[in-house]
RODOGU-494137 format. One record per residue (C-alpha): residue in three letters; x, y, z. Coordinates in steps of 0.02 Angstrom, whole numbers, padded with zeros to 5 digits, always signed. Layout:
# residues N
AlaXYZ;...
//
This chain:
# residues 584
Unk+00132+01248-00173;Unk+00008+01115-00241;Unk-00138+01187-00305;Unk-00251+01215-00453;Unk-00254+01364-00581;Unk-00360+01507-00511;Unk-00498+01574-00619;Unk-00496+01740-00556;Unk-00626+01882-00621;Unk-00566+02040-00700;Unk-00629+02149-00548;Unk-00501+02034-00439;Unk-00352+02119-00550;Unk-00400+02264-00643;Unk-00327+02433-00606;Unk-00466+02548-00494;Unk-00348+02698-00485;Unk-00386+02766-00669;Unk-00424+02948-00714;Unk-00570+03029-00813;Unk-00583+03174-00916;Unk-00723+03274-00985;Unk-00735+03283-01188;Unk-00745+03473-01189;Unk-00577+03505-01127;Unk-00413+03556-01250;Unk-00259+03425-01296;Unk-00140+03551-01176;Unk-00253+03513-01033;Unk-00268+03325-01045;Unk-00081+03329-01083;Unk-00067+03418-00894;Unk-00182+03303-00807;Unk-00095+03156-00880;Unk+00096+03237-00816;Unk+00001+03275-00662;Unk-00070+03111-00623;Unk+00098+02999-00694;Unk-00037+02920-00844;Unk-00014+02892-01024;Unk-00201+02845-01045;Unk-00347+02947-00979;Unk-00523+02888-00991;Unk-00643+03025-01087;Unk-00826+03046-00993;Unk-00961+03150-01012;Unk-01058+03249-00892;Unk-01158+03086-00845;Unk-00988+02989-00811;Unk-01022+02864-00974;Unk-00870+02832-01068;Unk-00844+02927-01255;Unk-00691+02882-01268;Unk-00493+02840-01228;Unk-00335+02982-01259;Unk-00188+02924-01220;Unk+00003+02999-01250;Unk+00035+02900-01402;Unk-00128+02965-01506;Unk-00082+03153-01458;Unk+00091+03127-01514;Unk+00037+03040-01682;Unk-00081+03188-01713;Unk+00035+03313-01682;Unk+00160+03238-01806;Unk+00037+03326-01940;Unk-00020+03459-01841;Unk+00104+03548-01745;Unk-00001+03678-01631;Unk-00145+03584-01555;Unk-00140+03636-01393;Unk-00305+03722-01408;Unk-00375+03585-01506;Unk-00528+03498-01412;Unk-00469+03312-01362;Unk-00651+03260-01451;Unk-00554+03256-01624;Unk-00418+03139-01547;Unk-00481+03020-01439;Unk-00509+02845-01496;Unk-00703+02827-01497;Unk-00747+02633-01542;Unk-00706+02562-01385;Unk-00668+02389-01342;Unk-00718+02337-01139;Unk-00788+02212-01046;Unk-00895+02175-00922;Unk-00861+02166-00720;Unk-00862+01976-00705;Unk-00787+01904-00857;Unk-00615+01786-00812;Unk-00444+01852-00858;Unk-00419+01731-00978;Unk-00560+01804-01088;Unk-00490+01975-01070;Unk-00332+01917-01120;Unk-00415+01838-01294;Unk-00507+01985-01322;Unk-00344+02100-01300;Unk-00230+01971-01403;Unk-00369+01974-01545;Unk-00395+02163-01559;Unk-00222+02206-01540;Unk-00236+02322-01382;Unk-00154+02359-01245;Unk-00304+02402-01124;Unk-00457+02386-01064;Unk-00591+02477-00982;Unk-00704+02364-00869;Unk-00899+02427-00850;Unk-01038+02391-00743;Unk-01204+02489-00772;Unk-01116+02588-00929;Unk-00991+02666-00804;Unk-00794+02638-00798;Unk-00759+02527-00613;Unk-00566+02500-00668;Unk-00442+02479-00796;Unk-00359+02306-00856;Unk-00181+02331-00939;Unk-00074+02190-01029;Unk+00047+02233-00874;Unk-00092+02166-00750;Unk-00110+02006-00840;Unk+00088+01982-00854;Unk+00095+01992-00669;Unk-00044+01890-00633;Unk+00034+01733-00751;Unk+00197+01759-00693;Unk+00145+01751-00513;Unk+00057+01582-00519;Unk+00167+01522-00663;Unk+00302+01436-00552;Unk+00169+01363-00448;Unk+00047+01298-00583;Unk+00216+01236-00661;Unk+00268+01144-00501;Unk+00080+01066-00488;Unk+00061+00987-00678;Unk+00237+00929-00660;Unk+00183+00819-00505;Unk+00012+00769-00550;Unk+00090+00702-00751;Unk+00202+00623-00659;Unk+00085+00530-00550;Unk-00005+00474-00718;Unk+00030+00267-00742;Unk+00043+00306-00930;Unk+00185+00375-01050;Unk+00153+00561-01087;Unk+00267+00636-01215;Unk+00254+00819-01302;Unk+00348+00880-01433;Unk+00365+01054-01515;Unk+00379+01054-01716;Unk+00536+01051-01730;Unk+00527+00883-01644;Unk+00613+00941-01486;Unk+00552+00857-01310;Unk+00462+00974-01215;Unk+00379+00865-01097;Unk+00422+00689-01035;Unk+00357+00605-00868;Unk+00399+00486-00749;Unk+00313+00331-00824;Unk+00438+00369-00998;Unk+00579+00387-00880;Unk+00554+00203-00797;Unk+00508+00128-00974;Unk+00642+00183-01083;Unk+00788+00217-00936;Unk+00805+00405-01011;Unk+00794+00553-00890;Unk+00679+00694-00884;Unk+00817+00805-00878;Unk+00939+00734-00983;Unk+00791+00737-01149;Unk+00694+00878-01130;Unk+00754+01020-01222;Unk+00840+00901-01355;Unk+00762+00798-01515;Unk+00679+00646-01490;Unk+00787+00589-01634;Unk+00948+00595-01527;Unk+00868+00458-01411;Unk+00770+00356-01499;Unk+00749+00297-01679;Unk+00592+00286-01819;Unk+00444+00354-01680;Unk+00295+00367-01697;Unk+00295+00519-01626;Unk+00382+00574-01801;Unk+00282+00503-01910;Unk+00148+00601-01835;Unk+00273+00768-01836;Unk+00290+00735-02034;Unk+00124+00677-02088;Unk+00023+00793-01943;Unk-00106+00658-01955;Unk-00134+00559-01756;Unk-00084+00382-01756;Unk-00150+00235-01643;Unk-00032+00086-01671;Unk+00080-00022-01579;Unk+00277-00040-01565;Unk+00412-00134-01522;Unk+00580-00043-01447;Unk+00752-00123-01428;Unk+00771+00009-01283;Unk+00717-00139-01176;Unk+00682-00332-01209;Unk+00520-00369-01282;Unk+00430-00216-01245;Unk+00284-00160-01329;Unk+00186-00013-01315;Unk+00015+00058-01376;Unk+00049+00226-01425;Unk-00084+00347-01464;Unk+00000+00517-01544;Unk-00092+00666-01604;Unk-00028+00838-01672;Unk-00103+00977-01601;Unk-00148+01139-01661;Unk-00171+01316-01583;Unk-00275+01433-01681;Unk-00265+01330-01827;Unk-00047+01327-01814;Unk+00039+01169-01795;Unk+00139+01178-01658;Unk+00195+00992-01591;Unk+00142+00813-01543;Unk+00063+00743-01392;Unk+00087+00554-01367;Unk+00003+00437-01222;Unk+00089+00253-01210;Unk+00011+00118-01141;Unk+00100-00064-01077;Unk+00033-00182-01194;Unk+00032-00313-01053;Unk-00093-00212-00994;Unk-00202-00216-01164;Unk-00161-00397-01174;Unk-00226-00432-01009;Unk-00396-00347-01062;Unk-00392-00438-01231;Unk-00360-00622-01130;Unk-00540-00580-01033;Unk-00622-00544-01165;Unk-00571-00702-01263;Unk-00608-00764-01106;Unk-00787-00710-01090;Unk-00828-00739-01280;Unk-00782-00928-01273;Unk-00871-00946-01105;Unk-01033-00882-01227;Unk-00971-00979-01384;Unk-00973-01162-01305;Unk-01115-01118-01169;Unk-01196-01264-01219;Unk-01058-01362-01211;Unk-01030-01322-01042;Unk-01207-01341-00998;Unk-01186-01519-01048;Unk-01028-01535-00935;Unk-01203-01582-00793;Unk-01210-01731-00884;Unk-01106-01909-00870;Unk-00950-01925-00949;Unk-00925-01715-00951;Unk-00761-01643-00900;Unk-00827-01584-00738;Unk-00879-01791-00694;Unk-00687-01793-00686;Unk-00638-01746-00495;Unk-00483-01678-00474;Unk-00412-01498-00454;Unk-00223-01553-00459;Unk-00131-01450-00595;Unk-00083-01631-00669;Unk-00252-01667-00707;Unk-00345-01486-00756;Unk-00180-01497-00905;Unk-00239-01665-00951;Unk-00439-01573-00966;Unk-00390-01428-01049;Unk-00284-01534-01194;Unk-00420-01635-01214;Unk-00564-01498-01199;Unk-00441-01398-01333;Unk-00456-01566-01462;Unk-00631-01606-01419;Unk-00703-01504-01566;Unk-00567-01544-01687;Unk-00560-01717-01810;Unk-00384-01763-01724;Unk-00348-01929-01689;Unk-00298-01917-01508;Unk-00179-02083-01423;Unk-00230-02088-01212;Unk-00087-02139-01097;Unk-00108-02183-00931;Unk-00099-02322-00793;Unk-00214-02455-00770;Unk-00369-02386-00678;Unk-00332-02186-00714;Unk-00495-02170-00793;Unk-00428-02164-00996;Unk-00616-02221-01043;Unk-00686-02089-00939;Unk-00594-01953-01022;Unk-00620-02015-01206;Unk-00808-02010-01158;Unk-00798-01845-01109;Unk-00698-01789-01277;Unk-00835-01870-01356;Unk-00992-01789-01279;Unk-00896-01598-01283;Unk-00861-01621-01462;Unk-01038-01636-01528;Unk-01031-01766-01648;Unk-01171-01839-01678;Unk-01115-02014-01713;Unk-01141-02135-01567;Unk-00977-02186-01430;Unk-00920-02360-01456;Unk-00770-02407-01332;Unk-00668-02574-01382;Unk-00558-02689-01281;Unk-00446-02732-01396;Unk-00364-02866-01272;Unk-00536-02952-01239;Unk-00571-02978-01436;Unk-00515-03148-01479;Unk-00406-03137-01618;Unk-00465-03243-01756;Unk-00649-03127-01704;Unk-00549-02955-01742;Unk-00596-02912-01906;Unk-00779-02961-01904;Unk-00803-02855-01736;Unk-00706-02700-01827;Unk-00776-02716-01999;Unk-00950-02833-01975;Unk-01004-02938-02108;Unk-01136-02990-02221;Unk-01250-03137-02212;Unk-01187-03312-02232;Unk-01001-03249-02238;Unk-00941-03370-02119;Unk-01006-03535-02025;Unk-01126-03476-01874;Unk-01137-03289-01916;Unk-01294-03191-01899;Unk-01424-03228-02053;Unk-01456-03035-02043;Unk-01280-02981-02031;Unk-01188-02886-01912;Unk-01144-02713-01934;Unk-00948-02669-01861;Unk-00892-02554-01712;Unk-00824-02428-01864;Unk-00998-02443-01957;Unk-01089-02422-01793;Unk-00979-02261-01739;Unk-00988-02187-01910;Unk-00999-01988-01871;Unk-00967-02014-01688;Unk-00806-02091-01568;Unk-00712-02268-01575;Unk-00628-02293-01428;Unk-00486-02433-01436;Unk-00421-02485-01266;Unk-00271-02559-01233;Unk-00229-02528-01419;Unk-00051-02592-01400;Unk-00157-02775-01397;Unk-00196-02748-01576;Unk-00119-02904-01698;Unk-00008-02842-01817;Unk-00116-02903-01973;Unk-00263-02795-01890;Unk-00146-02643-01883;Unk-00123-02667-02075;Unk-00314-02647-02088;Unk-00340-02517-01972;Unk-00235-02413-02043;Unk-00300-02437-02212;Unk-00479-02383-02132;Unk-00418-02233-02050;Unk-00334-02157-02216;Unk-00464-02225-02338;Unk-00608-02169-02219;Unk-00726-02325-02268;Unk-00750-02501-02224;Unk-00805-02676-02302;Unk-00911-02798-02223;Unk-00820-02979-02235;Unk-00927-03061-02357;Unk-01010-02913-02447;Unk-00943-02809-02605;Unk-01034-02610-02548;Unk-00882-02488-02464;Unk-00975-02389-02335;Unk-00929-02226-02308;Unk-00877-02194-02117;Unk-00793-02029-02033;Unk-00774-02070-01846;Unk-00647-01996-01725;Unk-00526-02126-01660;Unk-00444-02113-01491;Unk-00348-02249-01438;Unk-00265-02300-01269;Unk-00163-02404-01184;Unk-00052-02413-01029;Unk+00100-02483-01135;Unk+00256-02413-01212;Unk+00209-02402-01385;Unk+00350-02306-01429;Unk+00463-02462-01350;Unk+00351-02587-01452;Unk+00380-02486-01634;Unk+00552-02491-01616;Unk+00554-02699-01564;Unk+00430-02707-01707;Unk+00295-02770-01627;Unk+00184-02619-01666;Unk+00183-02524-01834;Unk+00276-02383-01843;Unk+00151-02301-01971;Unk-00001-02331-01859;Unk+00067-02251-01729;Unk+00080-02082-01785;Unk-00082-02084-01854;Unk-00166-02131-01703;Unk-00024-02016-01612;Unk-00078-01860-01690;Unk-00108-01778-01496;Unk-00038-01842-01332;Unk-00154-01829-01166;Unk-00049-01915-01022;Unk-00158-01947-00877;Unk-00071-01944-00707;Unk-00076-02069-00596;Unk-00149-02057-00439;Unk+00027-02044-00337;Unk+00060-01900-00452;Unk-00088-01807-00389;Unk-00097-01858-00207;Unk-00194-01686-00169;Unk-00337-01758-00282;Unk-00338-01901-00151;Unk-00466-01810-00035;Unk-00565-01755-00172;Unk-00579-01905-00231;Unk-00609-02007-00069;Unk-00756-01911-00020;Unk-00843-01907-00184;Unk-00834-02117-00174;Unk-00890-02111+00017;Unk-01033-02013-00039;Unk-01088-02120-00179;Unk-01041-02305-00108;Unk-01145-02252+00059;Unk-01299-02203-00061;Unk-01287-02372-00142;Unk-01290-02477+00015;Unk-01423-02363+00107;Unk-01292-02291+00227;Unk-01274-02138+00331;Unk-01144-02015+00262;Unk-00979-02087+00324;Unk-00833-01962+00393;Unk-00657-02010+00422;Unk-00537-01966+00521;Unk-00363-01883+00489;Unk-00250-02030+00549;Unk-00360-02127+00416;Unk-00332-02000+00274;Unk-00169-01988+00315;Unk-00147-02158+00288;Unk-00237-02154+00135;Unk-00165-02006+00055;Unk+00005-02099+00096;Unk-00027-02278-00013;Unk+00045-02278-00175;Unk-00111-02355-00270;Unk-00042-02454-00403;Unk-00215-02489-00470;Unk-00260-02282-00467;Unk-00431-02212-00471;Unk-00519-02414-00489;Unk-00399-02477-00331;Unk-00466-02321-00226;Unk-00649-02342-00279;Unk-00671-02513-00244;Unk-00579-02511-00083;Unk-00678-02378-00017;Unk-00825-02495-00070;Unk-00738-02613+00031;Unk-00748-02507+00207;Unk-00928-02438+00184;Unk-00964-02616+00174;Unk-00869-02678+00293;Unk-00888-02541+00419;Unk-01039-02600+00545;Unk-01134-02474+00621;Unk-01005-02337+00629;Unk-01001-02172+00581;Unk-00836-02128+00543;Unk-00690-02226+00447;Unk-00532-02239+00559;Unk-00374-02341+00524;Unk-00451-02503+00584;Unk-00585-02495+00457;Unk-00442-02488+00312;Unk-00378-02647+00227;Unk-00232-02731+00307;Unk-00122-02746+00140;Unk-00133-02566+00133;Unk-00091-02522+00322;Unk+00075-02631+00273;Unk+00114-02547+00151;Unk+00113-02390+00191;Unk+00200-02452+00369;Unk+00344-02516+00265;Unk+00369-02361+00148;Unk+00379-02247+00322;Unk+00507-02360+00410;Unk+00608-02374+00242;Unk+00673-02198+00175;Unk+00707-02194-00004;Unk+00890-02120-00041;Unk+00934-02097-00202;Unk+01120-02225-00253;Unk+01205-02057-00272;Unk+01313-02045-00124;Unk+01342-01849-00104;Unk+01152-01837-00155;Unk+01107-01950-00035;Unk+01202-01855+00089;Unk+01117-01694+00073;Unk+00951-01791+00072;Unk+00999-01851+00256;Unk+01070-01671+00314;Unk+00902-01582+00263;Unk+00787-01710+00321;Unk+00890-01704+00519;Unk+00890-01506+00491;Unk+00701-01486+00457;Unk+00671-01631+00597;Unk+00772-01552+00749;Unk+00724-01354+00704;Unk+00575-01440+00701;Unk+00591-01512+00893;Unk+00656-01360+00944;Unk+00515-01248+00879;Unk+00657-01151+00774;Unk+00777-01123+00901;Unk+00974-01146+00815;Unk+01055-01152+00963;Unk+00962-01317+01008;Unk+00950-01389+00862;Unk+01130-01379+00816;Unk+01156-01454+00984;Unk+01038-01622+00952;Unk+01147-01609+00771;Unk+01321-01596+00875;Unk+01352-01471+00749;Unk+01446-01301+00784;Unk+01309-01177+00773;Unk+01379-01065+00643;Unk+01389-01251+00533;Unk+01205-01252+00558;Unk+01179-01087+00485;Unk+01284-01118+00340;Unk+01202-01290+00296;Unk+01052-01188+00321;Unk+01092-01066+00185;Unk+01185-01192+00067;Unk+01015-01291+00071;Unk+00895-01141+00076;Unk+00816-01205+00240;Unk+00680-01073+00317;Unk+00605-01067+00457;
//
């Protein structure tokens, strides 16, 4: 039943079972022969059997209409002479054309000047209607099988075609819109633009058949023999087309900042920060996003997270040309704040420089001013800053020239600065300027996957320094490692592996006797001392899952066991189970 449309040859259909006639002969004669035979048409010959001519039944009774007695009458005066034929080989669909165009009913078929058969509209008709149901059958399947929307509709904008991909994306049967207008089902197509206008369309839509769906819709009318006679649309998902159009965004920023990401080999570049955790890759993609703006951009993190690493890194992807100055604003002495941040001119002040001293916002000019530990800033300094940041120049103490500065400005701290503007102790005002975008930096017990990362990357480095042999450890050390809650982060872990290359003799691998004894404590008394939260019922369920997961676990999965180390009916054990989404 599945199969393709045949092209078969004219010779593969025709009729072979004509009759022939010689010219000489009279109209009564070919009239017999024809009764004699059962044929309407004879085909007219001469003595070399080369066609003249075709007589048929209808062009003897059209003759006779005017001339009553031609029985006599030689069938020469009658016959049709200008005959249309074809050649043995030609497809049935060209004989078809050819009998459509010149309005006739039948057609001899030659080879070598000589009649070999007949083809008759009848033999076509039976041919198409033979295969029809089959060819029908075998398009129906393979537009079904398409994973696009195909829609066809006839002039009068009635569906005459509509797959299985329209059926899923619009909920609308086959057979419940075929046969009916496209109006009836849905409203404002494009599909009838195209039926009004008969011009094809490429545009996307939105449908409230279904929630936020969008389709790319390409509709065309189409035309046979220069007559309109419908529309053909193909839909497309657009999550599909978005998709493609995400890659290549994709692909043209990977070319657009290749430099940029050439320089990421370099100190200070995003990929200097280790860590694959989906904490931290959010924290490198904000700040890789505000790199090339003019932003101010506030850090938060813990102590030891690495905020000076990242603002380094902002500074080097952006491409400013100005230099990076970093400032600890809780190691400038207050009364030394403003001659640090604005510099000043010679003689200003008892024991200043005779040449001057330029500031950290003169120095940074085009490029990056780090502040650290902002929330250490005086509140008279704040007033200044702030003035600096919105006037975008600066004044040496002691001199009279403004200098013109435009440097980016991230700040950090580890503080709640949001606490400290609303006790007044930091300016509300200052805040939001320096606030413009948030990066929060996880800590490192938010990333504990980064731990391993992390660990080896320090090995690696700490036994090049001190002319060691690659160290290994071993998994009840990493376990313990991976385990500590490092209050002091990224610094705490760095220097204490420091600490056990050192300290490690002539080993080659780091086991738990090599790690510090404050943190084998700690993580000792974390282990022995579950956390529950003060929320009895919650507490509860804590304790029920944790025994669940611990005896299923002793007993490899078996219920029946487990619920007997729980002293639980079993059928309680599969309901906890459920109520607590347990798996095994």
């Amino acid at each position: 039943m599945f199969s393709i449309p045949e092209l078969k040859k004219v010779e593969e259909v025709m009729d072979i079972d004509f009759k022939t006639i010689k010219r000489d002969i009279s109209v009564r004669s070919a009239v017999d022969e024809m009764i004699k035979n059962n044929r309407r048409t004879l085909m007219v010959v001469d003595e070399n059997d080369t066609l003249e001519g075709i007589i048929s039944m209808t062009d003897i009774h059209n003759f006779k209409r005017d001339n009553p007695d031609i029985d006599n009458i030689n069938i020469e005066r009658i016959m049709k002479k200008n005959i249309v034929s074809v050649s043995k080989g030609v497809s049935i669909d060209y004989c078809r054309d050819i009998m459509i165009k010149e309005n006739i009913g039948m057609l001899p078929v030659m080879e070598n000047e000589r009649v070999i058969g007949v083809l008759r509209q009848e033999h076509i008709r039976d041919f198409l209607y033979m295969h029809l149901e089959d060819y029908g059958i075998t398009l129906k399947y393979i537009i079904g099988q398409i994973k696009e929307g195909i829609c066809a509709v006839n002039k009068e904008g009635i569906v005459i075609l509509w797959n299985r991909f329209m059926e899923e994306r619009y909920d609308i049967k086959s057979s419940d819109i075929v046969g009916k207008p496209i109006s009836d089902y849905l409203e404002n197509t494009i599909c009838e633009r195209v039926l009004k206008t008969r011009v094809g369309i490429s545009d996307v839509y939105y449908t409230y058949k279904k929630q936020n769906m969008y389709g790319l819709v390409h509709a065309n009318p189409i035309f046979f023999r220069d007559e309109f006679v419908g529309v053909v649309c193909t839909e497309l998902d657009i999550t599909e087309a978005r998709n493609l159009s995400y890659e290549l965004e994709q692909t043209n920023e990977k070319l657009k900042y290749l430099q940029d990401e050439v320089k990421n080999l370099s100190n200070g570049i995003f990929s200097k920060i280790l860590g694959k955790s989906d904490k931290i890759e959010k924290a490198k993609s904000i700040a890789k996003q505000v790199a090339k703006t003019n932003s101010s951009i506030f850090i938060w993190g813990e102590s030891g997270t690495g905020k000076e690493v990242f603002s380094r890194a902002i500074h080097e992807y952006s491409g400013r040309k100005g230099a990076f100055i970093p400032v600890n604003c809780s190691a400038i002495p207050s009364e030394l704040f403003e001659s640090e941040f604005f510099g000043y001119e010679s003689g200003a002040f008892t024991g200043a420089n005779k040449k001057g001293k330029p500031g950290i916002f003169e120095l940074a000019k085009d490029g990056t001013v780090f502040l650290d530990e902002i929330a250490d800033l005086p509140l008279n300094m704040q007033a200044k800053l702030l003035r600096v940041l919105q006037e975008k120049e600066v004044r040496r103490i002691g001199g009279e020239k403004t200098i013109k500065i435009n440097p980016r400005i991230i700040s950090a701290t580890n503080k709640d600065l949001e606490k400290m503007v609303k006790e007044e102790t930091f300016r509300e005002d200052l805040y939001y300027r320096l606030n413009v975008v948030e990066i929060k930096i996880p800590s490192l017990r938010e990333r504990k996957e980064d731990i391993g990362i992390l660990l080896h990357s320090f090995l690696e480095e700490m036994c090049a320094e001190n002319n060691r042999p690659l160290l290994s450890i071993d998994k009840e050390a990493y376990k313990i490692l991976e385990n500590y809650r490092w209050k002091g982060n990224i610094r705490e872990l760095k220097n204490t592996v420091e600490n056990i290359v050192v300290l490690s003799g002539n080993s080659d691998t780091v086991t738990a006797e090599d790690i510090p004894s404050y943190i084998l404590n700690s993580v000792e008394e974390v282990s022995s001392e579950e956390e529950y939260p003060m929320d009895l019922t919650k507490a509860t369920s804590k304790l029920e899952i944790n025994n669940i997961k611990k005896a299923l676990s002793m007993t490899r999965g078996n219920k029946a066991k487990a619920a007997k180390i729980l002293n639980i009916p079993r059928t309680t054990l599969y309901y906890k189970m459920e109520q607590y989404k347990i798996s095994i």
